[in-house]
PDB file of N, CA, C and O in Angstrom, chain B, residues numbered from 101:
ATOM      1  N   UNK B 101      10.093 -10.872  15.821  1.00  0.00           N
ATOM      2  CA  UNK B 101       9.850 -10.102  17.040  1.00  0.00           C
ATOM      3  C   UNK B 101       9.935  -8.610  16.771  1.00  0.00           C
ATOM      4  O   UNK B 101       9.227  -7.771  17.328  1.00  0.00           O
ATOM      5  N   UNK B 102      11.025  -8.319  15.715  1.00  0.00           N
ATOM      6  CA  UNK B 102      11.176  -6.861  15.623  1.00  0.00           C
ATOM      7  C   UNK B 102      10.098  -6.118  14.790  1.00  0.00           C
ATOM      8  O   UNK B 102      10.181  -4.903  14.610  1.00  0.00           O
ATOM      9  N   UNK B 103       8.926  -6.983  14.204  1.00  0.00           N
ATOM     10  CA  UNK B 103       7.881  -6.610  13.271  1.00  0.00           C
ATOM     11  C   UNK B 103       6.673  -5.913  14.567  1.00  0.00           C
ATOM     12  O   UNK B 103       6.166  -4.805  14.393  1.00  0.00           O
ATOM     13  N   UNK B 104       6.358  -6.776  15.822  1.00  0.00           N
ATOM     14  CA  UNK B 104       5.827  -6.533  16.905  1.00  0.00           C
ATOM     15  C   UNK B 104       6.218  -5.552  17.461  1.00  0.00           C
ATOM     16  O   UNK B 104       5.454  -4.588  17.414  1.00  0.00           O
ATOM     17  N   UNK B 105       7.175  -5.427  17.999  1.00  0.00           N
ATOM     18  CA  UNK B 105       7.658  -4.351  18.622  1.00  0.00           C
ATOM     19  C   UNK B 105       7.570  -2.961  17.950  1.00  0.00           C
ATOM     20  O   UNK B 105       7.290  -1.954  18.600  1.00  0.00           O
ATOM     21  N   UNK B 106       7.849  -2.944  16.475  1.00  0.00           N
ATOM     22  CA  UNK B 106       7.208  -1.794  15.491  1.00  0.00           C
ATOM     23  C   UNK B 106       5.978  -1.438  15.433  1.00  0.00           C
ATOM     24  O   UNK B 106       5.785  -0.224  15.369  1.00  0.00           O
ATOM     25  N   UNK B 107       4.932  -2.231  15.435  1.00  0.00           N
ATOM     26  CA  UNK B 107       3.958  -2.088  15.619  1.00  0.00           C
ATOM     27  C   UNK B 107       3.256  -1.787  16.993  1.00  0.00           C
ATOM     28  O   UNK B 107       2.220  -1.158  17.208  1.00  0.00           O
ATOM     29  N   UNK B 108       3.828  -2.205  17.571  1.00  0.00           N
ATOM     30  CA  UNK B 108       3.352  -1.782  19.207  1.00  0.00           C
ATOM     31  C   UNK B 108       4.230  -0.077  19.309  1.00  0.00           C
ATOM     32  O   UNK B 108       3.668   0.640  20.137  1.00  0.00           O
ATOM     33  N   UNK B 109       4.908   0.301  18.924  1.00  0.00           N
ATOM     34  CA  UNK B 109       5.425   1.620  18.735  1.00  0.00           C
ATOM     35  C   UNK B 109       4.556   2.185  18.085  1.00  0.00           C
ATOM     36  O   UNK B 109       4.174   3.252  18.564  1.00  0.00           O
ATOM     37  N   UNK B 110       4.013   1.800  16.987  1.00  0.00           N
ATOM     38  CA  UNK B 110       3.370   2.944  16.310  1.00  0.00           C
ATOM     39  C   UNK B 110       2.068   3.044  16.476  1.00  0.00           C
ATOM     40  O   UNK B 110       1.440   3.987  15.996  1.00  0.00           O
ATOM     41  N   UNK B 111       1.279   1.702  17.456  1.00  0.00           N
ATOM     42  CA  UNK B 111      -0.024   2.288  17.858  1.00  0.00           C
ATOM     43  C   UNK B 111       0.134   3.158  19.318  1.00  0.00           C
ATOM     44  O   UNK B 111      -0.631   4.010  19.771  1.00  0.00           O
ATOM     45  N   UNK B 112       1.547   2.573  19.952  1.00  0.00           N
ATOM     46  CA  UNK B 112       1.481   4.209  21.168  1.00  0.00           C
ATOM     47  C   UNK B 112       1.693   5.515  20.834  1.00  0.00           C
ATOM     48  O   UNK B 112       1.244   6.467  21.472  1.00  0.00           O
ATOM     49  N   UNK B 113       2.332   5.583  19.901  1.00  0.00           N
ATOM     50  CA  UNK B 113       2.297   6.716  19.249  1.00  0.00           C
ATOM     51  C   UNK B 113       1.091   7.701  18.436  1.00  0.00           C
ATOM     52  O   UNK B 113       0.955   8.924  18.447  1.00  0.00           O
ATOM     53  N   UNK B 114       0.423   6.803  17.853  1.00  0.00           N
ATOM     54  CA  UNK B 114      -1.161   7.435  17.375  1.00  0.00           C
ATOM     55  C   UNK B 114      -1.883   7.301  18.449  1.00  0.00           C
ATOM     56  O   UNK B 114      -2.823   8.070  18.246  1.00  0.00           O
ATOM     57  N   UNK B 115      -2.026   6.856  19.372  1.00  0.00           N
ATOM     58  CA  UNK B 115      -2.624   6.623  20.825  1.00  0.00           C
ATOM     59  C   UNK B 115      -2.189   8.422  21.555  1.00  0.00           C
ATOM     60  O   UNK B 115      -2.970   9.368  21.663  1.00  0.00           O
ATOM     61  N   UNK B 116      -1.056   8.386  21.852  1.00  0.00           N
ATOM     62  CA  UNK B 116      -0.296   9.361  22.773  1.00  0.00           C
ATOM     63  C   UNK B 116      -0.293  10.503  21.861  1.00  0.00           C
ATOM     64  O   UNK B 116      -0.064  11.555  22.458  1.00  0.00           O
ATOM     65  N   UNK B 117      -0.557  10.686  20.033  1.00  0.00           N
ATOM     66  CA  UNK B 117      -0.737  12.187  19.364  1.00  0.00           C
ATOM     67  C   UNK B 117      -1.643  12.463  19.569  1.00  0.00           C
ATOM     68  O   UNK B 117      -1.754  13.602  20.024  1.00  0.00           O
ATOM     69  N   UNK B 118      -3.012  11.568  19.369  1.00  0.00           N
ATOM     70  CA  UNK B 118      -4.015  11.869  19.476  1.00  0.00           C
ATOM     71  C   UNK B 118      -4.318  12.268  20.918  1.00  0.00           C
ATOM     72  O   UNK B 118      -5.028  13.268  21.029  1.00  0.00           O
ATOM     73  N   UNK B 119      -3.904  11.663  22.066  1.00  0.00           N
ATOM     74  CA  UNK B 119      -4.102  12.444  23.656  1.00  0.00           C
ATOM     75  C   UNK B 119      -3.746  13.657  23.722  1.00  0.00           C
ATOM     76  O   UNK B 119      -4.508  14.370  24.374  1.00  0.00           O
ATOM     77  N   UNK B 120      -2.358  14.416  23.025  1.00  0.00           N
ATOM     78  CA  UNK B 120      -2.008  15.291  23.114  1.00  0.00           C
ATOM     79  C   UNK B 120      -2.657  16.016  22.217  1.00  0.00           C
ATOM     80  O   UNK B 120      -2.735  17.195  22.563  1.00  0.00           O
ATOM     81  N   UNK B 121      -3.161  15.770  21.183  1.00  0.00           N
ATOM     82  CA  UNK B 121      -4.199  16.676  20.121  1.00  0.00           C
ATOM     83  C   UNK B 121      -5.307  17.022  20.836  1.00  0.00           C
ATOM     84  O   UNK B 121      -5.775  18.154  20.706  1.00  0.00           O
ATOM     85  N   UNK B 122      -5.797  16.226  21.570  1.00  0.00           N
ATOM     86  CA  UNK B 122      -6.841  16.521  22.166  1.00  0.00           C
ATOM     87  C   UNK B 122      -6.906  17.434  23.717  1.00  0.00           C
ATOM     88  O   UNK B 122      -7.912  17.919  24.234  1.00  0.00           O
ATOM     89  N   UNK B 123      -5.817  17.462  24.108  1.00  0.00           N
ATOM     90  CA  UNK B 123      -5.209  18.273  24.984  1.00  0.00           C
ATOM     91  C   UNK B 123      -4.906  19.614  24.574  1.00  0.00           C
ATOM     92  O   UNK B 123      -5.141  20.698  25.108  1.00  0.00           O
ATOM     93  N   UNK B 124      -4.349  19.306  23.538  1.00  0.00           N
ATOM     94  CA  UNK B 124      -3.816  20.654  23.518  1.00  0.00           C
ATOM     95  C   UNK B 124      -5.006  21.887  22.714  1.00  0.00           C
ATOM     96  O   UNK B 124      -4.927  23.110  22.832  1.00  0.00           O
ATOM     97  N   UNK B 125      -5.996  21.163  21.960  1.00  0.00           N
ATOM     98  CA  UNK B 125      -7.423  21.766  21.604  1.00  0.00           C
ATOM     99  C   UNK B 125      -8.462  21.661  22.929  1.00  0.00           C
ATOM    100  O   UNK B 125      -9.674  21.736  22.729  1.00  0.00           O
ATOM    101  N   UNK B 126      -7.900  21.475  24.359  1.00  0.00           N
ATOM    102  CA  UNK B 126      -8.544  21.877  25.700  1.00  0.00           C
ATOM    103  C   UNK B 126     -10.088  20.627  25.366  1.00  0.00           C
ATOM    104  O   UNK B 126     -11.211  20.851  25.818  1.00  0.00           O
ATOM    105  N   UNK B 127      -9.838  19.757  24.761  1.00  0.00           N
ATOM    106  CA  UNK B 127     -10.874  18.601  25.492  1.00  0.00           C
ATOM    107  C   UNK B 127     -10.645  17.990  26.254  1.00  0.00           C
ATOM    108  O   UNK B 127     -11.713  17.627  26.748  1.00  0.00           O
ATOM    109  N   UNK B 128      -9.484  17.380  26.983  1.00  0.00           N
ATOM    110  CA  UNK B 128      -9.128  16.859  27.860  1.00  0.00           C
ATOM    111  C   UNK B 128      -8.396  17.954  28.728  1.00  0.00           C
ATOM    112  O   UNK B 128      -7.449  18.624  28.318  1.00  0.00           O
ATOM    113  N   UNK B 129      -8.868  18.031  29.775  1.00  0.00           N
ATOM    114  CA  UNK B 129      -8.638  18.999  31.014  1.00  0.00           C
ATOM    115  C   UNK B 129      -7.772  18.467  31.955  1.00  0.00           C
ATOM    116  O   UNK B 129      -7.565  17.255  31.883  1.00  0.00           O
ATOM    117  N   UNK B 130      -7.030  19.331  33.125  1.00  0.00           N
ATOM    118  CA  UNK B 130      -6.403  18.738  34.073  1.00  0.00           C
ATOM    119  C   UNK B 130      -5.072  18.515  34.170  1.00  0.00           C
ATOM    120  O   UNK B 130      -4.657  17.840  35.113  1.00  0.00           O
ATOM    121  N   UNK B 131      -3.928  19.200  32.931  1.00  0.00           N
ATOM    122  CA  UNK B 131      -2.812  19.206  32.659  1.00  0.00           C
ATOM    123  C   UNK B 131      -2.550  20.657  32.313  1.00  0.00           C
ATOM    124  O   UNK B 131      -3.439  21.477  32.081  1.00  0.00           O
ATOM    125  N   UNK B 132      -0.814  20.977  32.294  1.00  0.00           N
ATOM    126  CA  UNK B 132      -0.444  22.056  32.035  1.00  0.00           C
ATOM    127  C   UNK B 132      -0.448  21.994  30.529  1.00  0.00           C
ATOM    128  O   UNK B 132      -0.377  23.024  29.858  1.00  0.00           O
ATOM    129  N   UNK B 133      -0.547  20.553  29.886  1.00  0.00           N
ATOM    130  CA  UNK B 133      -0.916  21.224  28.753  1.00  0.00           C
ATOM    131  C   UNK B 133      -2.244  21.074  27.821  1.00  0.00           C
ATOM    132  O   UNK B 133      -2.275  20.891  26.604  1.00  0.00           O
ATOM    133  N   UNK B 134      -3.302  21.198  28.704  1.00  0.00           N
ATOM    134  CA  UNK B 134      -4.742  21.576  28.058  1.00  0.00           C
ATOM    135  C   UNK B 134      -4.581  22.834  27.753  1.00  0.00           C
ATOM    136  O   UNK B 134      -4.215  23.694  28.554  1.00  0.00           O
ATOM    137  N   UNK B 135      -4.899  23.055  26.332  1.00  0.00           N
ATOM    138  CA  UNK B 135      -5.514  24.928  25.889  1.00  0.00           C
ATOM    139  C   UNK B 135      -4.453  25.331  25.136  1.00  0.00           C
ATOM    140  O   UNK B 135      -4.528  26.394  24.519  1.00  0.00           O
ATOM    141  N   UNK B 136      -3.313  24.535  25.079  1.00  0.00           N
ATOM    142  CA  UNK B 136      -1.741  24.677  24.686  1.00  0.00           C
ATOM    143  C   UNK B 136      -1.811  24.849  23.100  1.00  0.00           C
ATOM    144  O   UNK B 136      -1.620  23.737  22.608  1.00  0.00           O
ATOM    145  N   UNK B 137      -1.977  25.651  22.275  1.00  0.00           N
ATOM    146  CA  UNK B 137      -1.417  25.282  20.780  1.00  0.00           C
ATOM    147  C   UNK B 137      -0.643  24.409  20.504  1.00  0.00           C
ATOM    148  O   UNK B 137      -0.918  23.505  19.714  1.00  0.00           O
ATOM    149  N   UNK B 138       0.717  24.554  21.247  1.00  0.00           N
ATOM    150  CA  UNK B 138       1.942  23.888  20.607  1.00  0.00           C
ATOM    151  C   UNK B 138       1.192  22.118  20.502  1.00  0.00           C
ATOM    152  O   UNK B 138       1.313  21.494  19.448  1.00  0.00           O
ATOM    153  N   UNK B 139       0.566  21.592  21.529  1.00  0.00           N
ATOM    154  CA  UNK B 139       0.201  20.175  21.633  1.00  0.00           C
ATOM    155  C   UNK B 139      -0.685  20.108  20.696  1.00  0.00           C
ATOM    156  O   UNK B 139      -0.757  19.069  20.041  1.00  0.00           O
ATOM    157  N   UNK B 140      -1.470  21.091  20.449  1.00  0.00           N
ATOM    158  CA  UNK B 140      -2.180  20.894  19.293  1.00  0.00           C
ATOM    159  C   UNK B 140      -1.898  20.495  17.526  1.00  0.00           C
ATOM    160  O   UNK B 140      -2.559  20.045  16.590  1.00  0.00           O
ATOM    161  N   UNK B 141      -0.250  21.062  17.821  1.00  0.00           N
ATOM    162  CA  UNK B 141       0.607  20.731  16.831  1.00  0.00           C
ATOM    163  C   UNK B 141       1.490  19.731  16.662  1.00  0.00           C
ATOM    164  O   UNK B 141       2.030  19.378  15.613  1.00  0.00           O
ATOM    165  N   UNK B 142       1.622  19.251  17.842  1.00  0.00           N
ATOM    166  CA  UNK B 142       2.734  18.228  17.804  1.00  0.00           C
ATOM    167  C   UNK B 142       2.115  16.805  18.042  1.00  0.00           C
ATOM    168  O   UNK B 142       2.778  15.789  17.834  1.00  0.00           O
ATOM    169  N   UNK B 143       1.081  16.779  18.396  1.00  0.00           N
ATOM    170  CA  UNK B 143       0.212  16.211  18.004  1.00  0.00           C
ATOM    171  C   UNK B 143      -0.206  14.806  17.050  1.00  0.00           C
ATOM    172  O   UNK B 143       0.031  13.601  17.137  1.00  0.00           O
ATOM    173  N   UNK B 144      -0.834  15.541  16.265  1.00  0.00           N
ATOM    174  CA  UNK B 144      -1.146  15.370  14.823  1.00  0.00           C
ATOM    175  C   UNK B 144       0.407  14.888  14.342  1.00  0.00           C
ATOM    176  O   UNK B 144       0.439  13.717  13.963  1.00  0.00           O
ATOM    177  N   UNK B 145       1.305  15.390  14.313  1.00  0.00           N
ATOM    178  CA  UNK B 145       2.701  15.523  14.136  1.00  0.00           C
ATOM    179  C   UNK B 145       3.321  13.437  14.336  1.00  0.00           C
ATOM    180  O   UNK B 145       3.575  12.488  13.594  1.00  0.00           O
ATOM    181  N   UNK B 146       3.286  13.688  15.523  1.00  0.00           N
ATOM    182  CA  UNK B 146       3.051  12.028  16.481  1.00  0.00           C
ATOM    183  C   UNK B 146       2.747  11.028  16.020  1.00  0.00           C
ATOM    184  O   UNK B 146       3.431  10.082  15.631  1.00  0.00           O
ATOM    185  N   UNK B 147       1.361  11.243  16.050  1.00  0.00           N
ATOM    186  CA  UNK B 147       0.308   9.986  15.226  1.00  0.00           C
ATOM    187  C   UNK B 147       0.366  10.141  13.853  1.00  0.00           C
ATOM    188  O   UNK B 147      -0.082   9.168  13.246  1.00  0.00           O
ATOM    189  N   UNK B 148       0.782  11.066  13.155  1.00  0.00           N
ATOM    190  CA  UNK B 148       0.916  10.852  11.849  1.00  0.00           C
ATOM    191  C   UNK B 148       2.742  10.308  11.121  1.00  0.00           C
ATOM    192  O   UNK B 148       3.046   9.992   9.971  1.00  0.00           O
ATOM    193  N   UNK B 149       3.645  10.409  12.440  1.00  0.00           N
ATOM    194  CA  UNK B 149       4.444   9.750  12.210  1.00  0.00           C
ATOM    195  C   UNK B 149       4.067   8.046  13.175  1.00  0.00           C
ATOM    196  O   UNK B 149       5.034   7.387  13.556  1.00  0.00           O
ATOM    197  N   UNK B 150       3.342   7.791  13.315  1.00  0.00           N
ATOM    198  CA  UNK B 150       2.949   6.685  14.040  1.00  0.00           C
ATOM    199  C   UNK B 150       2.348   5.990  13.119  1.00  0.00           C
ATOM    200  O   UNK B 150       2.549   4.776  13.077  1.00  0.00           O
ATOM    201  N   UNK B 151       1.382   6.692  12.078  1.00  0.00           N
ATOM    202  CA  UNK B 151       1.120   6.079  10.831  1.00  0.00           C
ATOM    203  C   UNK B 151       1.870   5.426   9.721  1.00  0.00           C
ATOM    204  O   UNK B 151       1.597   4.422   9.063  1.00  0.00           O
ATOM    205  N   UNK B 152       3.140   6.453   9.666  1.00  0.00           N
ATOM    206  CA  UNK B 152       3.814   6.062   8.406  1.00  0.00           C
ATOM    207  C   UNK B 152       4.868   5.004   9.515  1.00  0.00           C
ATOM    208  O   UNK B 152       5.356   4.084   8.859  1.00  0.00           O
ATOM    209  N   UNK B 153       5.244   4.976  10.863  1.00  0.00           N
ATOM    210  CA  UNK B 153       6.038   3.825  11.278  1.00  0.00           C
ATOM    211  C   UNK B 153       5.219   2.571  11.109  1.00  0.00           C
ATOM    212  O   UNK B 153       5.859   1.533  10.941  1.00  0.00           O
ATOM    213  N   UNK B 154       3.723   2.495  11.130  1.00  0.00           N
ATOM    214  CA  UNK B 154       3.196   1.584  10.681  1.00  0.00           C
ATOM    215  C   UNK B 154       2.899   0.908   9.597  1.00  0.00           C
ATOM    216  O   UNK B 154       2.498  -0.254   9.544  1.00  0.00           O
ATOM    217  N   UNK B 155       3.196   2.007   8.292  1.00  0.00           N
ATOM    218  CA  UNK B 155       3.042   1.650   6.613  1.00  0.00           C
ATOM    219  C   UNK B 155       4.410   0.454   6.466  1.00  0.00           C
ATOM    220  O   UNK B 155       4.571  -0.636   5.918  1.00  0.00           O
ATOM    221  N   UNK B 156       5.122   1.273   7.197  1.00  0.00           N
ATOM    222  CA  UNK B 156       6.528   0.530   6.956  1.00  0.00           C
ATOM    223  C   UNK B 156       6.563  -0.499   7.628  1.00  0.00           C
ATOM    224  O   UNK B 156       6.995  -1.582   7.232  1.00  0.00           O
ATOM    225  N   UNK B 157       6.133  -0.269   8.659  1.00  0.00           N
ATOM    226  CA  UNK B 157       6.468  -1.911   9.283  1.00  0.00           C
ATOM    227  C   UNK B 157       5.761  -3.083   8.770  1.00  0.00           C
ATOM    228  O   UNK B 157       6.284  -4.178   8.565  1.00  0.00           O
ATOM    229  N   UNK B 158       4.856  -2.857   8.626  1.00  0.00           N
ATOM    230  CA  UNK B 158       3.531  -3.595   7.200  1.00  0.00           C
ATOM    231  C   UNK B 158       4.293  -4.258   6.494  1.00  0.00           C
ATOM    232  O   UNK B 158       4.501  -5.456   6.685  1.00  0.00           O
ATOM    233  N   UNK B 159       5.050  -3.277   5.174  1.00  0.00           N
ATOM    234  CA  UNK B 159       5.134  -3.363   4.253  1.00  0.00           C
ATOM    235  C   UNK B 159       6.544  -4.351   4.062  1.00  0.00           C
ATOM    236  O   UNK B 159       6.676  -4.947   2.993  1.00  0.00           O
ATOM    237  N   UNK B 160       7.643  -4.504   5.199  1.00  0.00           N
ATOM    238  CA  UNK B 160       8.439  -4.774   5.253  1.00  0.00           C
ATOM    239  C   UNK B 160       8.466  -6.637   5.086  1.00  0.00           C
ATOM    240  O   UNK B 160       7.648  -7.189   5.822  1.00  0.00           O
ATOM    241  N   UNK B 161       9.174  -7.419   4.352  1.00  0.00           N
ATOM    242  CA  UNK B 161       8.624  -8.220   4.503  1.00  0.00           C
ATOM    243  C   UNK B 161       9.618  -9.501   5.644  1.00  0.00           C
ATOM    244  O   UNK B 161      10.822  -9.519   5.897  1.00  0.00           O
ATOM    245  N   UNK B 162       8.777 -10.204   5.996  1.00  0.00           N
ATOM    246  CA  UNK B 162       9.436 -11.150   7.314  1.00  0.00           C
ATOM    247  C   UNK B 162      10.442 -11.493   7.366  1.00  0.00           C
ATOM    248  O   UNK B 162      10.848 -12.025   6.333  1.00  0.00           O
ATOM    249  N   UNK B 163      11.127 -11.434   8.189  1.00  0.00           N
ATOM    250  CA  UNK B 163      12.167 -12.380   7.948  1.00  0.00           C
ATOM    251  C   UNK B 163      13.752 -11.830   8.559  1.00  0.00           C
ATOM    252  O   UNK B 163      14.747 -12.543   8.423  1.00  0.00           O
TER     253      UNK B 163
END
């Protein structure tokens, strides 16, 4: 169960960097933080720790 639950973490997480990457580079409009640098940074930041929570959870083996 705890292999699922890792994985369901780390695709909301590359899900929710990438919203905020895209927010914060003002493609998605309608928030205080469209146009924002900082989201533009933290971002990328997110989903790329959403990546490596996913290498690991992969790699880990069952059990």
């Amino acid at each position: 169960m705890g292999r699922v639950i890792g994985l369901g973490l780390a695709v909301l997480m590359v899900l929710v960097g990438g919203l905020w990457t895209l927010q914060g580079l003002g493609y998605v409009e309608g928030s205080s933080m469209s146009g924002s640098g900082t989201w533009a940074v933290i971002g990328p930041i997110v989903a790329g720790l959403g990546v490596a929570l996913a290498i690991v959870v992969l790699q880990r083996r069952p059990g």
